[in-house]
One Martini backbone bead per residue (centre of mass of N, CA, C, O) as a GRO file, in nm:
protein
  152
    1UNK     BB    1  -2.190  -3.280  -8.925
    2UNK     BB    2  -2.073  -3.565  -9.064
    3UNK     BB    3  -1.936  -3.693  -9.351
    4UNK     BB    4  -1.910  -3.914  -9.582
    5UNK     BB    5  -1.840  -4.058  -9.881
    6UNK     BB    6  -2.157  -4.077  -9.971
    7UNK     BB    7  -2.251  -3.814  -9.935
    8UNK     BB    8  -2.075  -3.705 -10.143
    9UNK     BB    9  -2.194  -3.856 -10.383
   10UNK     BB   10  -2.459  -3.754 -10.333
   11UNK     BB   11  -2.409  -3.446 -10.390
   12UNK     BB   12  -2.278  -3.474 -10.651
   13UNK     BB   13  -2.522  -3.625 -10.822
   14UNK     BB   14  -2.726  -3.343 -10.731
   15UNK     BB   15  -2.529  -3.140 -10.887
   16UNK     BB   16  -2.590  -3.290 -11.154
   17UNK     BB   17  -2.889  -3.396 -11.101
   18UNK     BB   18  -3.186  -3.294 -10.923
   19UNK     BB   19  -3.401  -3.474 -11.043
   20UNK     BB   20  -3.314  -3.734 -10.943
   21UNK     BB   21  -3.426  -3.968 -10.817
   22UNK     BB   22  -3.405  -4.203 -10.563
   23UNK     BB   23  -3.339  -4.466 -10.698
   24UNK     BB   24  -3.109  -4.397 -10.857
   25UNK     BB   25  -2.949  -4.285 -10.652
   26UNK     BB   26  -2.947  -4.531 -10.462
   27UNK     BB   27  -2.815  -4.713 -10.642
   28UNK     BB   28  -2.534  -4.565 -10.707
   29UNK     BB   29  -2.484  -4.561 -10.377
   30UNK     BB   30  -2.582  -4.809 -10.261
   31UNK     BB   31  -2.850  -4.838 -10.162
   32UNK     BB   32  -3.138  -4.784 -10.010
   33UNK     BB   33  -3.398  -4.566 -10.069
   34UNK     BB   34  -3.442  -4.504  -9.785
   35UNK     BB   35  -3.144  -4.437  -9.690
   36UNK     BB   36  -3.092  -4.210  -9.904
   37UNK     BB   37  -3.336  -4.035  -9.820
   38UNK     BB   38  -3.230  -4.027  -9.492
   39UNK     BB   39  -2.981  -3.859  -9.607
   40UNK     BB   40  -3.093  -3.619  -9.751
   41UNK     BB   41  -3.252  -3.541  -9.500
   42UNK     BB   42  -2.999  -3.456  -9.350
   43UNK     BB   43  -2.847  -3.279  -9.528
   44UNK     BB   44  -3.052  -3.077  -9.518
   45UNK     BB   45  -3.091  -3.004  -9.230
   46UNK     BB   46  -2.796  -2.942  -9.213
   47UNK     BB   47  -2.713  -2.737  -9.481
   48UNK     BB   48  -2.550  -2.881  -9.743
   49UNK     BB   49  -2.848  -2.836  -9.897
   50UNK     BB   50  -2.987  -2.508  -9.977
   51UNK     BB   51  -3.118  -2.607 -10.305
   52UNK     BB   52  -3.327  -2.622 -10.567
   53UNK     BB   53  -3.241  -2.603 -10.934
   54UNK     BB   54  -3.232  -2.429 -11.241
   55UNK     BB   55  -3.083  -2.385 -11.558
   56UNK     BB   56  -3.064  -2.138 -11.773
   57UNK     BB   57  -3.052  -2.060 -12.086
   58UNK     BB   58  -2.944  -1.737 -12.193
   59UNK     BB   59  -2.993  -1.726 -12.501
   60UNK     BB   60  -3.305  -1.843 -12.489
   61UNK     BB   61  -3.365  -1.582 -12.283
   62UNK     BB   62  -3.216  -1.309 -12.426
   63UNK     BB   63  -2.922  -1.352 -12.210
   64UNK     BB   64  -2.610  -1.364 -12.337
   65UNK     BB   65  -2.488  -1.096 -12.149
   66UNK     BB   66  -2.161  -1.023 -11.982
   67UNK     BB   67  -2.114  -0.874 -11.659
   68UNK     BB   68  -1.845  -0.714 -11.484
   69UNK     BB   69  -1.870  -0.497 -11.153
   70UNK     BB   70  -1.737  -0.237 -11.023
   71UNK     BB   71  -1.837  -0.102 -10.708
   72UNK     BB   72  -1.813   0.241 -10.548
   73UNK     BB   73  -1.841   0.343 -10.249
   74UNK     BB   74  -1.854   0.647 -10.076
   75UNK     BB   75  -1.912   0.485  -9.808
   76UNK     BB   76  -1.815   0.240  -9.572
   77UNK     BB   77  -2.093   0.247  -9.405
   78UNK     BB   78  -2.276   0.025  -9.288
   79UNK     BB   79  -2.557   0.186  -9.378
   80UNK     BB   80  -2.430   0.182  -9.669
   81UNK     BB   81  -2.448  -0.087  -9.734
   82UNK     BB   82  -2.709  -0.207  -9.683
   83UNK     BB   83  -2.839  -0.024  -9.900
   84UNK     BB   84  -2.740  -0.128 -10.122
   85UNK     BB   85  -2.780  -0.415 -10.096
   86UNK     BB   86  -3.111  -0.352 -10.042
   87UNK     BB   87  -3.125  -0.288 -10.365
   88UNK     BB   88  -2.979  -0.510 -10.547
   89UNK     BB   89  -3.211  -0.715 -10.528
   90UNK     BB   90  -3.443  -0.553 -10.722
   91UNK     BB   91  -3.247  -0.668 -10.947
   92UNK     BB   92  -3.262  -0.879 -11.171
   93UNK     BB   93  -2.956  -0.878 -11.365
   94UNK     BB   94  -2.836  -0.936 -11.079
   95UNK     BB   95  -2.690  -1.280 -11.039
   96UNK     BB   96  -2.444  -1.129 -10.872
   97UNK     BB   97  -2.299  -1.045 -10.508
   98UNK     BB   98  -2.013  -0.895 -10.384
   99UNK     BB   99  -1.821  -0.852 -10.146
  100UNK     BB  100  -1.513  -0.654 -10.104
  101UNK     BB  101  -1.136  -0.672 -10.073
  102UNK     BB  102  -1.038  -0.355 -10.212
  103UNK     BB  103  -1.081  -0.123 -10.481
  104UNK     BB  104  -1.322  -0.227 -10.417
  105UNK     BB  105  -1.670  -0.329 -10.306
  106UNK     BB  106  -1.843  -0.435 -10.569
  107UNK     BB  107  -1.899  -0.740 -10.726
  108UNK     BB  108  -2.103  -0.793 -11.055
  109UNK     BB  109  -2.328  -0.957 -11.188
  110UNK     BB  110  -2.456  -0.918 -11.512
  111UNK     BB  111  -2.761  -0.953 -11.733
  112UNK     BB  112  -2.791  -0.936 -12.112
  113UNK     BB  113  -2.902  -0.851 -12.414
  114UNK     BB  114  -2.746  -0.608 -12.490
  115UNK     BB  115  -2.594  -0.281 -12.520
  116UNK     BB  116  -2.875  -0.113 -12.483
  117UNK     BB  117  -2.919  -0.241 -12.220
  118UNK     BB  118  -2.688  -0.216 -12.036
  119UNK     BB  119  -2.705   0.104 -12.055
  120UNK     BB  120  -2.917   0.104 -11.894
  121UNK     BB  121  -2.847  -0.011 -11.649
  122UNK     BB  122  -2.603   0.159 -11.586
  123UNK     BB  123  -2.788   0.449 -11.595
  124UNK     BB  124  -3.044   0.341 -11.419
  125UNK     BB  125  -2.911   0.182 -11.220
  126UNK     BB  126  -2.601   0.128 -11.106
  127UNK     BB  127  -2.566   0.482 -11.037
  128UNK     BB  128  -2.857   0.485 -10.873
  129UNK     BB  129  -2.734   0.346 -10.631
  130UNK     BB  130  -2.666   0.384 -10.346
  131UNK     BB  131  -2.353   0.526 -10.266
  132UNK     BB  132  -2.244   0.562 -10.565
  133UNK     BB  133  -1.926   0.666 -10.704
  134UNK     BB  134  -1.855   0.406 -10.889
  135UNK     BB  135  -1.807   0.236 -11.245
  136UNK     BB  136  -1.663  -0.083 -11.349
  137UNK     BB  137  -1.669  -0.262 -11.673
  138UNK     BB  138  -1.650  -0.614 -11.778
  139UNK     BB  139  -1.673  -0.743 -12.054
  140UNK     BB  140  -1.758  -1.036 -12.220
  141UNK     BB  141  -1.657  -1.280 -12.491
  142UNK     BB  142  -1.670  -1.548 -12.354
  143UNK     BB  143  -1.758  -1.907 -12.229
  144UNK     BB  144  -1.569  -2.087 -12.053
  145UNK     BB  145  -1.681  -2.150 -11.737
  146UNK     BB  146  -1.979  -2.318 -11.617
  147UNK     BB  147  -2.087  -2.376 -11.289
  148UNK     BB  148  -2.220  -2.514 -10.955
  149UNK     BB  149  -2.020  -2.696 -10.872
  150UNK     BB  150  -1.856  -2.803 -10.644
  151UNK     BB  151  -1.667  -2.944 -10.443
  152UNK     BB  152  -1.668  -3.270 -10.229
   0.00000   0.00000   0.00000
């Protein structure tokens, strides 16, 4: 599917306010309601809006720190890749996992409430996830920008 200029618009203010009705949204691109919502409905159909959520202030619930960890496994093999992703997916504070191609295998983005948070998660879950073999960690000491907005 092919989008036009005004999808791209309604992606854009669906990604900064995903509550907005359908009549603002309408409004805003010039549409009338039903065909702004039959464009929405088909942008969801085509997967160019993948699901709809809400951004909790990390620090109001007691999540204020941010750790970026690199992780390499032992063997690089398909099941042992598997086994790791099939494993970090049950880890809570772990709101980001990337493959990588690098000197390690996987940049993981960990939330955390202290430091002596952060060291449990570090010695009790994240050595112990199946065949890892280093972790090296950097805490962030302020967040510079933090978006989920795409460019469209």
């Amino acid at each position: 599917m092919d989008i036009d200029a005004r999808d791209r618009m309604i992606l854009r203010l669906l990604q900064q306010d995903g509550r907005i009705s359908n009549a603002d949204l309408a409004e805003k691109v010039n549409l009338s309601a039903s065909a702004c919502l039959r464009r929405v409905r088909l942008l969801e159909e085509a997967g160019f809006i993948d699901r709809y959520a809400m951004l909790l202030n990390p620090k109001r619930i007691g999540k204020p720190g941010n750790a970026f960890v690199n992780i390499s496994i032992a063997r690089q093999t398909r099941q042992a890749l598997e086994d790791f992703e099939r494993e970090i997916q049950s880890v809570p504070e772990v709101v980001e996992c990337y493959l990588l191609a690098g000197q390690s295998d996987y940049l993981v983005h960990v939330v955390y409430s202290n430091t002596s948070d952060y060291e449990r998660i570090h010695s009790e879950v994240l050595t112990q996830l199946p065949g890892v073999e280093r972790v090296q960690t950097v805490i962030t000491l302020r967040e510079v920008k933090r978006t989920t907005e795409l460019p469209v």
